[in-house]
PQR file of N, CA, C, O and H, with PARSE charges and radii, in Angstrom:
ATOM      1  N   UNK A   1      93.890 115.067 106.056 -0.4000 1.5000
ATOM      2  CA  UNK A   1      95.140 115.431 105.436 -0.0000 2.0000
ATOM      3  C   UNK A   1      95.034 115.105 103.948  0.5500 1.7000
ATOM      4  O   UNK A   1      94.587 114.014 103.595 -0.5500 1.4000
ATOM      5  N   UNK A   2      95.480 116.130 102.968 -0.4000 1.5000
ATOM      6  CA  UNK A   2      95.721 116.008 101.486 -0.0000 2.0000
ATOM      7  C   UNK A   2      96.845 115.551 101.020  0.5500 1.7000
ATOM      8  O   UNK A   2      97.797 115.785 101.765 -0.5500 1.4000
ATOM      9  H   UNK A   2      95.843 117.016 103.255  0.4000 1.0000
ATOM     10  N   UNK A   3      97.123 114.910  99.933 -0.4000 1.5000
ATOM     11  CA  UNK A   3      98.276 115.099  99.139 -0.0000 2.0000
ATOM     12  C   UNK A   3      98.491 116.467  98.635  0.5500 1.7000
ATOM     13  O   UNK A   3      97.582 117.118  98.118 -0.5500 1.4000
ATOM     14  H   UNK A   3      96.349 114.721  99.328  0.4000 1.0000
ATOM     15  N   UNK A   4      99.537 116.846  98.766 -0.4000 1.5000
ATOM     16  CA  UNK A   4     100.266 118.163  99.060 -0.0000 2.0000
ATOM     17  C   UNK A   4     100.559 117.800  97.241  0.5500 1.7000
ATOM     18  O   UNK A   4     101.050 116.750  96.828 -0.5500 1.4000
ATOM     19  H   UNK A   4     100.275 116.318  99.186  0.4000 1.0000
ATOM     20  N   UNK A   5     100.085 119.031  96.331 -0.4000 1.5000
ATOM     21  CA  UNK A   5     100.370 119.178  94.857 -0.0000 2.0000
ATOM     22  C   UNK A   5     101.743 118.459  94.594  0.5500 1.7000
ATOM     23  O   UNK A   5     101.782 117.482  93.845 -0.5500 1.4000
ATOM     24  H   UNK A   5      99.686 119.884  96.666  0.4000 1.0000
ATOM     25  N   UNK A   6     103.093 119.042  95.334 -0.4000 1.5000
ATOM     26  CA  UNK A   6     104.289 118.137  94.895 -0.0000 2.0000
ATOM     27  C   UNK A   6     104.040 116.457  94.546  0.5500 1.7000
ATOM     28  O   UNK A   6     104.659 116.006  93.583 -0.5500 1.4000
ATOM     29  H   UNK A   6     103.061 119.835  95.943  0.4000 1.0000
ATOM     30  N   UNK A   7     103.051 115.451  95.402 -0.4000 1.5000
ATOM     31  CA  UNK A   7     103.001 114.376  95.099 -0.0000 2.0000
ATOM     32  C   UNK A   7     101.675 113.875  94.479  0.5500 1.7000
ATOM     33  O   UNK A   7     101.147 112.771  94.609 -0.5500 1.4000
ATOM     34  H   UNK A   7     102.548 115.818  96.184  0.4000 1.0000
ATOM     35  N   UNK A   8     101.213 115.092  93.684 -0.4000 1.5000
ATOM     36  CA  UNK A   8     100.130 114.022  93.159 -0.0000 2.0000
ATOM     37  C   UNK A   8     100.700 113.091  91.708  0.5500 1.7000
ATOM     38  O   UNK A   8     101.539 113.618  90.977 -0.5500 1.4000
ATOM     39  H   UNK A   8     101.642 115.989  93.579  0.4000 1.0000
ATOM     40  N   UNK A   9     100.311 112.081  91.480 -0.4000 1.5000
ATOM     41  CA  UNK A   9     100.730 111.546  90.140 -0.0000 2.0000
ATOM     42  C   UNK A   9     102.439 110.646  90.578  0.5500 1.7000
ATOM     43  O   UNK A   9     103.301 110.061  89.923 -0.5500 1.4000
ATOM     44  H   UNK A   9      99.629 111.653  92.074  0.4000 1.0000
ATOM     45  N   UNK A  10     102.203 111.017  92.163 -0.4000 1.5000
ATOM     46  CA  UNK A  10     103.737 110.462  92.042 -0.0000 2.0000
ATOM     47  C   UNK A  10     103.644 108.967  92.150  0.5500 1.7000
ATOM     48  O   UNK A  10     102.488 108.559  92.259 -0.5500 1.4000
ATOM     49  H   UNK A  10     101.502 111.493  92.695  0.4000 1.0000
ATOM     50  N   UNK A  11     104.505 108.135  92.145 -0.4000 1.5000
ATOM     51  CA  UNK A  11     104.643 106.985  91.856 -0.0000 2.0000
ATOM     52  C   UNK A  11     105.241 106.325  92.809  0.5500 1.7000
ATOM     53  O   UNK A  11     106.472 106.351  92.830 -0.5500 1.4000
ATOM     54  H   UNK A  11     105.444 108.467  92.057  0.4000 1.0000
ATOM     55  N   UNK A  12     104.353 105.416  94.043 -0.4000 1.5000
ATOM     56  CA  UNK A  12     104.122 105.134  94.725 -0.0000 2.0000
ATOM     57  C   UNK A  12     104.636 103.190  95.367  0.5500 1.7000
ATOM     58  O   UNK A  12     104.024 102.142  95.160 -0.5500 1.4000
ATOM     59  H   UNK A  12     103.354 105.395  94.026  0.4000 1.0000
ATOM     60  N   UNK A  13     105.956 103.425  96.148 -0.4000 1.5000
ATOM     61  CA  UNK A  13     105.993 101.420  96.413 -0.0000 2.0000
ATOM     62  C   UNK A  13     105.818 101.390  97.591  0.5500 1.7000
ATOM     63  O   UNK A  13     105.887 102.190  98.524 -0.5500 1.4000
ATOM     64  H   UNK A  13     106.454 104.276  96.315  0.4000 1.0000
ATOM     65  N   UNK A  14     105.591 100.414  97.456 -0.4000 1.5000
ATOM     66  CA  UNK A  14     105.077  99.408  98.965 -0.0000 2.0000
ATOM     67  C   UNK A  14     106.644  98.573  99.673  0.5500 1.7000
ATOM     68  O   UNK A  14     107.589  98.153  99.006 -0.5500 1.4000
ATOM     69  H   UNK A  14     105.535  99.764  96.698  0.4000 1.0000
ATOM     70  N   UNK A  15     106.516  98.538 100.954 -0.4000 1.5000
ATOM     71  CA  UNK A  15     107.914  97.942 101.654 -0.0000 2.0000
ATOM     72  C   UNK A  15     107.960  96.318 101.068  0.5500 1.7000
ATOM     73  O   UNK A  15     106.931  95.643 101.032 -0.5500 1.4000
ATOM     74  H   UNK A  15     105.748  98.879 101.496  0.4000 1.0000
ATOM     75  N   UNK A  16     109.209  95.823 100.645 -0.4000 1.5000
ATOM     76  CA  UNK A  16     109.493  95.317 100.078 -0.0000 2.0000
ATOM     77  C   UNK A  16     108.961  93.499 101.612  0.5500 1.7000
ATOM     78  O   UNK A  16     109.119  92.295 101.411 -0.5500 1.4000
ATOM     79  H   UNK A  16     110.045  96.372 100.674  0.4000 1.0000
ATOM     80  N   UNK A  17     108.557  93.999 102.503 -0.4000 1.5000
ATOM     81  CA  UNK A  17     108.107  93.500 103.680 -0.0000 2.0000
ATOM     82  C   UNK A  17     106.720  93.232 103.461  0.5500 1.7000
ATOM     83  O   UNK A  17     106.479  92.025 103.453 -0.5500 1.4000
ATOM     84  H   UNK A  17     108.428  94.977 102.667  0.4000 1.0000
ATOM     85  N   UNK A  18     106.111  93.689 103.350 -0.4000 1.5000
ATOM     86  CA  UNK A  18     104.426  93.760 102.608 -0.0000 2.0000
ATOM     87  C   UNK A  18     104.210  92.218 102.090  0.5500 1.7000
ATOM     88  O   UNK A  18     104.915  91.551 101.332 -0.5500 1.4000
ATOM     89  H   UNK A  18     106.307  94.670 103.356  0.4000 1.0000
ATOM     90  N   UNK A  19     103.112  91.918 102.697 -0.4000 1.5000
ATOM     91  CA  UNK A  19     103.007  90.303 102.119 -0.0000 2.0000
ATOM     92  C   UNK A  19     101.654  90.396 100.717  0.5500 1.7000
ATOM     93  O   UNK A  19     100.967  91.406 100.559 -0.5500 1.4000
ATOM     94  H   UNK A  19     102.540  92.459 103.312  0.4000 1.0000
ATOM     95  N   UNK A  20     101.526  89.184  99.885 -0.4000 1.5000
ATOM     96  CA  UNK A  20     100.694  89.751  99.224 -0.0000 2.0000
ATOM     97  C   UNK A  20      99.169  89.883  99.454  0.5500 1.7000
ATOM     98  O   UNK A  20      98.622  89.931  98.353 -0.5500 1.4000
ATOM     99  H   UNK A  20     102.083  88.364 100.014  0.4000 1.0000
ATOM    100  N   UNK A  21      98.326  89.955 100.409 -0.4000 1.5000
ATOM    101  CA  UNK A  21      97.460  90.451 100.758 -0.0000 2.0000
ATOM    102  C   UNK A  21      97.785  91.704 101.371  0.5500 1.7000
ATOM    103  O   UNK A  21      96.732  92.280 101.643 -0.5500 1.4000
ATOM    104  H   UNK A  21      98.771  89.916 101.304  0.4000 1.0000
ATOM    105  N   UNK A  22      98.923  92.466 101.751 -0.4000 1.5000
ATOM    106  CA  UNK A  22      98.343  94.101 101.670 -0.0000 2.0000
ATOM    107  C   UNK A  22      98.809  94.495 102.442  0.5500 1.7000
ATOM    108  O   UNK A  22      99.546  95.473 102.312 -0.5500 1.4000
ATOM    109  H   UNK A  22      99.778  91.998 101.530  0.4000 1.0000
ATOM    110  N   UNK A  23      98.550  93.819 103.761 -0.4000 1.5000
ATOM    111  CA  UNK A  23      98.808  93.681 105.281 -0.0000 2.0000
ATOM    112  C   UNK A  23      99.181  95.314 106.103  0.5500 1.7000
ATOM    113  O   UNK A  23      99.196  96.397 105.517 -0.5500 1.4000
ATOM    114  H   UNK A  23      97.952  93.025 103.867  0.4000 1.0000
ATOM    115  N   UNK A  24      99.426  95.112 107.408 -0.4000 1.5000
ATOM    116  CA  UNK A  24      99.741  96.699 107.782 -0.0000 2.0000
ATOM    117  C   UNK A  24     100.807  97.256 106.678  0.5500 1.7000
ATOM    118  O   UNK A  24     101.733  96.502 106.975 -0.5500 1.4000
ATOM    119  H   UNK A  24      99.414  94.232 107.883  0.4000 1.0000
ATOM    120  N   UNK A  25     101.354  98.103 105.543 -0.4000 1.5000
ATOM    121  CA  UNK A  25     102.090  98.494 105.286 -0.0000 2.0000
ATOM    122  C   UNK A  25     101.843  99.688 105.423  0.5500 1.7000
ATOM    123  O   UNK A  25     100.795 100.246 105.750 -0.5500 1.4000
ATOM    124  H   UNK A  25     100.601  98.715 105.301  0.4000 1.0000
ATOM    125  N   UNK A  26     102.915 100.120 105.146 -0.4000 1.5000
ATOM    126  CA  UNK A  26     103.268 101.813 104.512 -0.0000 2.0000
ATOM    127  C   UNK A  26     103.559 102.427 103.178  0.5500 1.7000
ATOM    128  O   UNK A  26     104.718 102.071 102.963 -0.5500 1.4000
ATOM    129  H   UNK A  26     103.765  99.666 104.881  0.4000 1.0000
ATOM    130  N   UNK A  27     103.127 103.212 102.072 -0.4000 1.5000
ATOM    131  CA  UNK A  27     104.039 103.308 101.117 -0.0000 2.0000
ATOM    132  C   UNK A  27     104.700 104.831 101.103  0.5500 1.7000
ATOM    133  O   UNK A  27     104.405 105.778 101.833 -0.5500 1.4000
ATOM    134  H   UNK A  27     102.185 103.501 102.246  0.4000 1.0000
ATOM    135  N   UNK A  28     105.894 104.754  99.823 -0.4000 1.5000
ATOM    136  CA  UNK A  28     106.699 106.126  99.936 -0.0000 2.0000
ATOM    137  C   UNK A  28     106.931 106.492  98.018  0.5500 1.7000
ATOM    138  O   UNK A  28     107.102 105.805  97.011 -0.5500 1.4000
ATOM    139  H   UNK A  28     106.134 103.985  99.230  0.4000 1.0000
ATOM    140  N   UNK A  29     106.838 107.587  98.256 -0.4000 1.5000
ATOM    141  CA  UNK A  29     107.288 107.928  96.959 -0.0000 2.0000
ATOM    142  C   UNK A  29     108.609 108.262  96.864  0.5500 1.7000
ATOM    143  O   UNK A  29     109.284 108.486  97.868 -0.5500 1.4000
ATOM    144  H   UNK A  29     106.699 108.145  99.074  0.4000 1.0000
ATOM    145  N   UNK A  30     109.206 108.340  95.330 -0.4000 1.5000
ATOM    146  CA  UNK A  30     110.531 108.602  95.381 -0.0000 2.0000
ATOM    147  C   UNK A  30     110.313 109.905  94.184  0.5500 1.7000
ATOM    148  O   UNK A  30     109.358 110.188  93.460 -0.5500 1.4000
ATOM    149  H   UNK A  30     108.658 108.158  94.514  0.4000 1.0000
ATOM    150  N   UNK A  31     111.806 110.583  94.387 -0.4000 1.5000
ATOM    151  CA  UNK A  31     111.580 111.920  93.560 -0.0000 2.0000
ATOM    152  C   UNK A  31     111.029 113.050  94.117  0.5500 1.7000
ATOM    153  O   UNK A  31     111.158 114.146  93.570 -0.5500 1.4000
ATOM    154  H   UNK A  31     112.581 110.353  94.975  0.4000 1.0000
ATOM    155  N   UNK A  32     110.388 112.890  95.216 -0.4000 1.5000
ATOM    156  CA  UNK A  32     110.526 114.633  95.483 -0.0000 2.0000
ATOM    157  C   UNK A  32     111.457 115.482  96.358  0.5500 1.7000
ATOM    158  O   UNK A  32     111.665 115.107  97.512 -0.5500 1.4000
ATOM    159  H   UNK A  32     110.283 112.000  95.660  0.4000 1.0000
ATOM    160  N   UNK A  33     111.944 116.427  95.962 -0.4000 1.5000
ATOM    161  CA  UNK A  33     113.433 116.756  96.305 -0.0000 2.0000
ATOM    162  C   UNK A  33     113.318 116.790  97.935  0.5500 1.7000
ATOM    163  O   UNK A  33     112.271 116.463  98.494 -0.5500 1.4000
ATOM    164  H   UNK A  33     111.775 116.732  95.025  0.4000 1.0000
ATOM    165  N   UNK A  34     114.347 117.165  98.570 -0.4000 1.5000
ATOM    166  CA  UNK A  34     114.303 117.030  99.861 -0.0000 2.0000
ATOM    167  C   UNK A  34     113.162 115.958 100.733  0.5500 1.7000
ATOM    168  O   UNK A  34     113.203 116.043 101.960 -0.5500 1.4000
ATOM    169  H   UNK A  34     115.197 117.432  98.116  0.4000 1.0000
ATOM    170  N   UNK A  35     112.378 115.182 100.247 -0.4000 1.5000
ATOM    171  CA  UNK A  35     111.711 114.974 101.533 -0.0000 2.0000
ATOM    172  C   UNK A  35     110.805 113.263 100.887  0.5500 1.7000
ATOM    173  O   UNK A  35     110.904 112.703  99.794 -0.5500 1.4000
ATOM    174  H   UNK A  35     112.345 115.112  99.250  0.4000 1.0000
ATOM    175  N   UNK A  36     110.315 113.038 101.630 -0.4000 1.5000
ATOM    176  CA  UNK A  36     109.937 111.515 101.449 -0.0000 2.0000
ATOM    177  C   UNK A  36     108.486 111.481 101.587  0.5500 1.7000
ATOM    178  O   UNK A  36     108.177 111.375 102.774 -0.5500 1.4000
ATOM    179  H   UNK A  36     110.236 113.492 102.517  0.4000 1.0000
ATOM    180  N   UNK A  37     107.541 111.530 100.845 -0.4000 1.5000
ATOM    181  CA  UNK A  37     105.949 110.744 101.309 -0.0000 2.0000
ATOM    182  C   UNK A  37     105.782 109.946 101.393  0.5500 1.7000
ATOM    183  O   UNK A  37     106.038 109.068 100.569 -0.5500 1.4000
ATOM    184  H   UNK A  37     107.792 111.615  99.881  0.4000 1.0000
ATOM    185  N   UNK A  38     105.021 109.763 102.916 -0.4000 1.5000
ATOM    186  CA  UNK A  38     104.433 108.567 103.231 -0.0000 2.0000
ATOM    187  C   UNK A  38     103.205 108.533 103.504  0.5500 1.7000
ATOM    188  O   UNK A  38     102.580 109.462 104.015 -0.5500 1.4000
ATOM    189  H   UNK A  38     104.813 110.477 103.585  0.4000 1.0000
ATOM    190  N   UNK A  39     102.552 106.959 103.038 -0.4000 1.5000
ATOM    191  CA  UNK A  39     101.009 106.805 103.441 -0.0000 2.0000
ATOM    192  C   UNK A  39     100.748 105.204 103.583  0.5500 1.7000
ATOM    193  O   UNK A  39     101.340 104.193 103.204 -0.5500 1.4000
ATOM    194  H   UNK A  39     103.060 106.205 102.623  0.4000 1.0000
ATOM    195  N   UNK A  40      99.535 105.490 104.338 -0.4000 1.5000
ATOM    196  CA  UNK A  40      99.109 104.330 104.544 -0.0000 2.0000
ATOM    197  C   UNK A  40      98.843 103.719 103.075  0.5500 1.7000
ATOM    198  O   UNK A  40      98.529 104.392 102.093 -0.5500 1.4000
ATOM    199  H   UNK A  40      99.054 106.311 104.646  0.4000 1.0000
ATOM    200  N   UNK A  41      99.051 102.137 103.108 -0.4000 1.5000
ATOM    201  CA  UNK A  41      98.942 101.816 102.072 -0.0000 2.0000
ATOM    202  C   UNK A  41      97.301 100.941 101.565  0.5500 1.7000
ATOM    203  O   UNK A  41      96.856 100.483 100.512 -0.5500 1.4000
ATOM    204  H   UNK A  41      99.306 101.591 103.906  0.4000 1.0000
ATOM    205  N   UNK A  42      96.795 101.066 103.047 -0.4000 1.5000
ATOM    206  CA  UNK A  42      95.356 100.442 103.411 -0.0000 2.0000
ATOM    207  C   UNK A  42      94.126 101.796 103.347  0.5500 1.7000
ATOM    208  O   UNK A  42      92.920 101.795 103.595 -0.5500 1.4000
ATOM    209  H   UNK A  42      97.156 101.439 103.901  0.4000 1.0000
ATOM    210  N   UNK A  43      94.878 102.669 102.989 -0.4000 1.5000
ATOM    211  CA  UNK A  43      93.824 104.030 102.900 -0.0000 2.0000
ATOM    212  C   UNK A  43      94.755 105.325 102.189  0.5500 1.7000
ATOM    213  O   UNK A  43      95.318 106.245 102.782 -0.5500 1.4000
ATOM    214  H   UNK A  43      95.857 102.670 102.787  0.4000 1.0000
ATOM    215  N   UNK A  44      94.707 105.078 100.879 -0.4000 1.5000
ATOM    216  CA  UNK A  44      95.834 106.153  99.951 -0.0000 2.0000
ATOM    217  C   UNK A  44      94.957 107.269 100.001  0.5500 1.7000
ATOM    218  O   UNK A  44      95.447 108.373 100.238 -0.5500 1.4000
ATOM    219  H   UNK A  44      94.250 104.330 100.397  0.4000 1.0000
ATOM    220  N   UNK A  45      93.641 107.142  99.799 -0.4000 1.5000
ATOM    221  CA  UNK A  45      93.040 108.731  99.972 -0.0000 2.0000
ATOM    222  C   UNK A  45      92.882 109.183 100.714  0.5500 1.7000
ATOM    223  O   UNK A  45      92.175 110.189 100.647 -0.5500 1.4000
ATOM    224  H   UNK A  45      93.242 106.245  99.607  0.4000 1.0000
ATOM    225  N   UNK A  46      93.413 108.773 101.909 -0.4000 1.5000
ATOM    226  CA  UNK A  46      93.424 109.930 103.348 -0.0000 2.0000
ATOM    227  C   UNK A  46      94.625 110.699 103.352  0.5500 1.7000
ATOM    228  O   UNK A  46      94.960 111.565 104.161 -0.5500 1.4000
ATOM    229  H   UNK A  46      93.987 107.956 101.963  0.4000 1.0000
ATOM    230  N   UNK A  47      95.421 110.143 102.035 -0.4000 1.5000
ATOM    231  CA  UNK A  47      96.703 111.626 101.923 -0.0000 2.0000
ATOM    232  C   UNK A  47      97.492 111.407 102.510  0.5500 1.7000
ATOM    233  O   UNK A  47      97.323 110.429 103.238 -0.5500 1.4000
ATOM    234  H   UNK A  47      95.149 109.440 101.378  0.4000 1.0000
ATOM    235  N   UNK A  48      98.659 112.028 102.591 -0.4000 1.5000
ATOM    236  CA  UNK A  48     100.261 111.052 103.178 -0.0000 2.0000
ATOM    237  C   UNK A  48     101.179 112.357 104.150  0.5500 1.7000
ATOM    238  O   UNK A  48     100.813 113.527 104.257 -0.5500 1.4000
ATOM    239  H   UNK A  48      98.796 112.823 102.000  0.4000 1.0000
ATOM    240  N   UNK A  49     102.055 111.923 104.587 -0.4000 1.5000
ATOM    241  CA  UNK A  49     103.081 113.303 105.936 -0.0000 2.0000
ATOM    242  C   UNK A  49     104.047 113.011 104.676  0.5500 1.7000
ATOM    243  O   UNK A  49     104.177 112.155 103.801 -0.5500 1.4000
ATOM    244  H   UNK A  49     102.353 110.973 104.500  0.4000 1.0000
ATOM    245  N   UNK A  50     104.681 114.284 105.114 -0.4000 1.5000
ATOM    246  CA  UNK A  50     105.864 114.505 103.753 -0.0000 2.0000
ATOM    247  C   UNK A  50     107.413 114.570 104.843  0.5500 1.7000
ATOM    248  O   UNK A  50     107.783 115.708 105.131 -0.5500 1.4000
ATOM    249  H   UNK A  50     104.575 114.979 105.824  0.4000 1.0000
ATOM    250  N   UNK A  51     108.008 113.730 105.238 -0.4000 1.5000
ATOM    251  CA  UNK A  51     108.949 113.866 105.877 -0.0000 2.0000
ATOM    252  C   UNK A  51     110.203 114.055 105.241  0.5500 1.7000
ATOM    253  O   UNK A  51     110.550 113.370 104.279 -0.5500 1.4000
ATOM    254  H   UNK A  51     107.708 112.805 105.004  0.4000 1.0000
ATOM    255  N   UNK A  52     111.109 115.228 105.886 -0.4000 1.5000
ATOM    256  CA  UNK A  52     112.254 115.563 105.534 -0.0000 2.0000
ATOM    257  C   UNK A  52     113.230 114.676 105.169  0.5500 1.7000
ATOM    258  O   UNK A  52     113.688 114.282 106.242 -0.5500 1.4000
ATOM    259  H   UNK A  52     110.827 115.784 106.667  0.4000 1.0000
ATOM    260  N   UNK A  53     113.876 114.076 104.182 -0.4000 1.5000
ATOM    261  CA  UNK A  53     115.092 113.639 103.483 -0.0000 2.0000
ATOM    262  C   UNK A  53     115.819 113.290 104.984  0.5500 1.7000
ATOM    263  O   UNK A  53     115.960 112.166 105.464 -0.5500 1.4000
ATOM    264  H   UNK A  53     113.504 114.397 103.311  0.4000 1.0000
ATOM    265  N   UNK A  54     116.283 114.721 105.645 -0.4000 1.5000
ATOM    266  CA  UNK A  54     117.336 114.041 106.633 -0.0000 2.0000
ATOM    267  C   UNK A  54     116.325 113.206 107.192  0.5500 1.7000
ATOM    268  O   UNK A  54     116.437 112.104 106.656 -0.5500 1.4000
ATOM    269  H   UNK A  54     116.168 115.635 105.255  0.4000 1.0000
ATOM    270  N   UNK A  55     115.539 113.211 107.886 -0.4000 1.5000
ATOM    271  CA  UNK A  55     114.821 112.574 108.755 -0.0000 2.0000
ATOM    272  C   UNK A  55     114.400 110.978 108.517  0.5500 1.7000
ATOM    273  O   UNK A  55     114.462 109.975 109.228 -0.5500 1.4000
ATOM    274  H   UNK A  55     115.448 114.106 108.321  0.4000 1.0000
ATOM    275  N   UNK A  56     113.938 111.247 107.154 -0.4000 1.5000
ATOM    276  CA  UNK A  56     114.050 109.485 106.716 -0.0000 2.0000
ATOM    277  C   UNK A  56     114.831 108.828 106.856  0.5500 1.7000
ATOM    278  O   UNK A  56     114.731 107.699 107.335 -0.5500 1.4000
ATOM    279  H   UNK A  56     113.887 112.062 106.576  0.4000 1.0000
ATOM    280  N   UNK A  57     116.434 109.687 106.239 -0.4000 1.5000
ATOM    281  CA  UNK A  57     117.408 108.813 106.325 -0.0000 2.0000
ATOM    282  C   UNK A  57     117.976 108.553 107.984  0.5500 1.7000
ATOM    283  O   UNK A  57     118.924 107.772 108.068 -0.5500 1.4000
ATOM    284  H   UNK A  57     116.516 110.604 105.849  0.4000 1.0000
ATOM    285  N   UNK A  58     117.623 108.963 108.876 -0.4000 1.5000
ATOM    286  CA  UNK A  58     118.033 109.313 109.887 -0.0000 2.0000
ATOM    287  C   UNK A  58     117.008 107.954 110.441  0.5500 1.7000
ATOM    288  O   UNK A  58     117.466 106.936 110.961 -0.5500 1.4000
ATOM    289  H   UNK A  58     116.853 109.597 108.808  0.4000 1.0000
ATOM    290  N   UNK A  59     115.793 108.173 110.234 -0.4000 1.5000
ATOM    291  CA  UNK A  59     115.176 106.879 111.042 -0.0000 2.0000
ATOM    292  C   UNK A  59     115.057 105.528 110.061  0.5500 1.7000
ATOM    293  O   UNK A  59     114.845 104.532 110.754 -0.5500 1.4000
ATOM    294  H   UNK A  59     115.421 108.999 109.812  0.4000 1.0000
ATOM    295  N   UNK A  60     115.118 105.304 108.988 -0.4000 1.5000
ATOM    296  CA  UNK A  60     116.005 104.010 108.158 -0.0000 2.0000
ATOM    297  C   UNK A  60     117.386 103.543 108.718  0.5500 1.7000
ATOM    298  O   UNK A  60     117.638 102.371 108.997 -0.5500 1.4000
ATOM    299  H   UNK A  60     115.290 106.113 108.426  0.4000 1.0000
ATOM    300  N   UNK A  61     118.337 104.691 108.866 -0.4000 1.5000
ATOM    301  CA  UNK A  61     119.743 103.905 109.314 -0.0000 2.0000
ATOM    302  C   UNK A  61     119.424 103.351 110.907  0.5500 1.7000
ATOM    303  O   UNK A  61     119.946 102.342 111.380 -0.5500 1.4000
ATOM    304  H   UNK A  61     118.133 105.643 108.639  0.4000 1.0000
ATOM    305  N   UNK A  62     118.596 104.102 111.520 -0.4000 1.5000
ATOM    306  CA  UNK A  62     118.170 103.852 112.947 -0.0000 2.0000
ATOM    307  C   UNK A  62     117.331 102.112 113.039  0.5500 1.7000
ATOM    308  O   UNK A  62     117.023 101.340 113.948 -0.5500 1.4000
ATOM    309  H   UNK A  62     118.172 104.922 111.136  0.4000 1.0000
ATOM    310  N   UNK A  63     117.255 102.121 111.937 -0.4000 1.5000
ATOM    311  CA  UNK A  63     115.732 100.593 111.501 -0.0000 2.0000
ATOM    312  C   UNK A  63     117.106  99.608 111.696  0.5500 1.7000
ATOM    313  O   UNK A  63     117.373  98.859 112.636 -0.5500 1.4000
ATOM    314  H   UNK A  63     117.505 102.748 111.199  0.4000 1.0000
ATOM    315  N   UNK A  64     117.861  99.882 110.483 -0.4000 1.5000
ATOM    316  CA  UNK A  64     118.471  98.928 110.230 -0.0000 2.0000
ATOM    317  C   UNK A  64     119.907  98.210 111.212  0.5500 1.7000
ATOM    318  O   UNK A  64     120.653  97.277 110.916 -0.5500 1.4000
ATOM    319  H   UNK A  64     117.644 100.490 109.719  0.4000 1.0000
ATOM    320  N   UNK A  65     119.881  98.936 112.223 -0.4000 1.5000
ATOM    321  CA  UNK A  65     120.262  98.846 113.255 -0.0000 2.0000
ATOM    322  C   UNK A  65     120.030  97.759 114.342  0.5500 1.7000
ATOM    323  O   UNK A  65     120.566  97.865 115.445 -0.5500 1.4000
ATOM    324  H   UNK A  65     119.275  99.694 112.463  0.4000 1.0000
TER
END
């Protein structure tokens, strides 16, 4: 899987959960319209899933639950 042109150069955080050695995380970019990238944060060049806006927000409110 690639980074899809919309997110190259994009600007990339780590879960605020992430300890500082690295550990399993995830990261996400912010700014691209409708939809959320995510990637591993232990392998950024294997390229990230671009999930739909609703859908993030849909499984975040589901987290925080």
């Amino acid at each position: 899987m690639r980074n899809a042109p919309h997110v190259n150069g994009a600007a990339w955080r780590r879960s605020t959960y992430s300890n500082a050695q690295g550990g399993d995380c995830v990261e996400v970019a912010d700014g691209v319209p409708g939809a959320v990238p995510v990637r591993d944060s232990k392998d950024v060049q294997r390229g990230c899933l671009t999930v739909p806006l609703s859908s993030w927000t849909a499984l975040t409110a589901a987290l925080k639950h």
